[in-house]
C-alpha positions in Angstrom: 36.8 -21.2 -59.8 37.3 -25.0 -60.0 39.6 -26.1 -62.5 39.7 -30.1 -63.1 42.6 -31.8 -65.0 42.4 -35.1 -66.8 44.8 -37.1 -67.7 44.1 -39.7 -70.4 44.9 -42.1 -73.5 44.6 -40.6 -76.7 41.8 -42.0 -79.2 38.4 -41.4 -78.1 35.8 -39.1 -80.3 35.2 -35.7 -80.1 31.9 -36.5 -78.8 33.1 -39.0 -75.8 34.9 -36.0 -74.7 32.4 -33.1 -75.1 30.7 -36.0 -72.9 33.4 -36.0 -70.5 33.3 -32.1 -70.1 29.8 -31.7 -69.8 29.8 -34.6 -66.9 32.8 -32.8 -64.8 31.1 -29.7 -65.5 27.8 -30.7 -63.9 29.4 -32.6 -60.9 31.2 -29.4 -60.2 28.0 -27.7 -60.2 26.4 -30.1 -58.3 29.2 -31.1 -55.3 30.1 -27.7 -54.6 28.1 -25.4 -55.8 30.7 -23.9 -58.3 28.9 -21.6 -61.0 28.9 -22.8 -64.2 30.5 -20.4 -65.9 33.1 -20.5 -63.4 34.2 -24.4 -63.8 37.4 -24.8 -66.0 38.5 -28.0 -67.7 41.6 -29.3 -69.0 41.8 -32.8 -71.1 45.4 -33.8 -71.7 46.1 -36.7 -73.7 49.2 -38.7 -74.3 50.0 -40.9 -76.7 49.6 -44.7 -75.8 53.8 -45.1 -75.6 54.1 -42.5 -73.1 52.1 -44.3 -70.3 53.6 -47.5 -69.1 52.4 -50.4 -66.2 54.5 -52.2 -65.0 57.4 -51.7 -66.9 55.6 -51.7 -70.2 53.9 -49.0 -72.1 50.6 -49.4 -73.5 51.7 -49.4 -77.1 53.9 -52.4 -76.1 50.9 -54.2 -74.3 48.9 -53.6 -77.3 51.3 -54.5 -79.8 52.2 -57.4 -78.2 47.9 -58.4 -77.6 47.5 -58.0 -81.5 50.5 -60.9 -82.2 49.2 -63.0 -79.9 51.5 -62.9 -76.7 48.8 -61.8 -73.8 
């Protein structure tokens, strides 16, 4: 039984990640052979100011895009 973890941002749809499922799902399938029934996936997402680069968290990278200091 398979079981794929993904971490990620928070904020995509619903739909992007019933589209994400459904991809690890058949590359499971089709990689190894894992039935599907058998293939277990687990989205976590974090907020945006709990993953940092470089010393600076995402939210900080964004908030300082939107006021111009990129």
């Amino acid at each position: 039984m398979p079981i794929i973890e993904v971490n990620m941002l928070e904020g995509r749809s619903p739909d992007d990640k019933e589209r994400l499922i459904q991809a690890l799902t058949d590359a499971a399938i089709t990689s190894i052979g894992a039935p599907r029934e058998s293939v277990r996936i687990i989205l976590r997402e974090m907020p945006v100011g709990h993953f940092a680069v470089g010393g600076q968290s995402f939210a900080a990278k964004a908030a300082a895009k939107a006021a111009g200091q990129d």
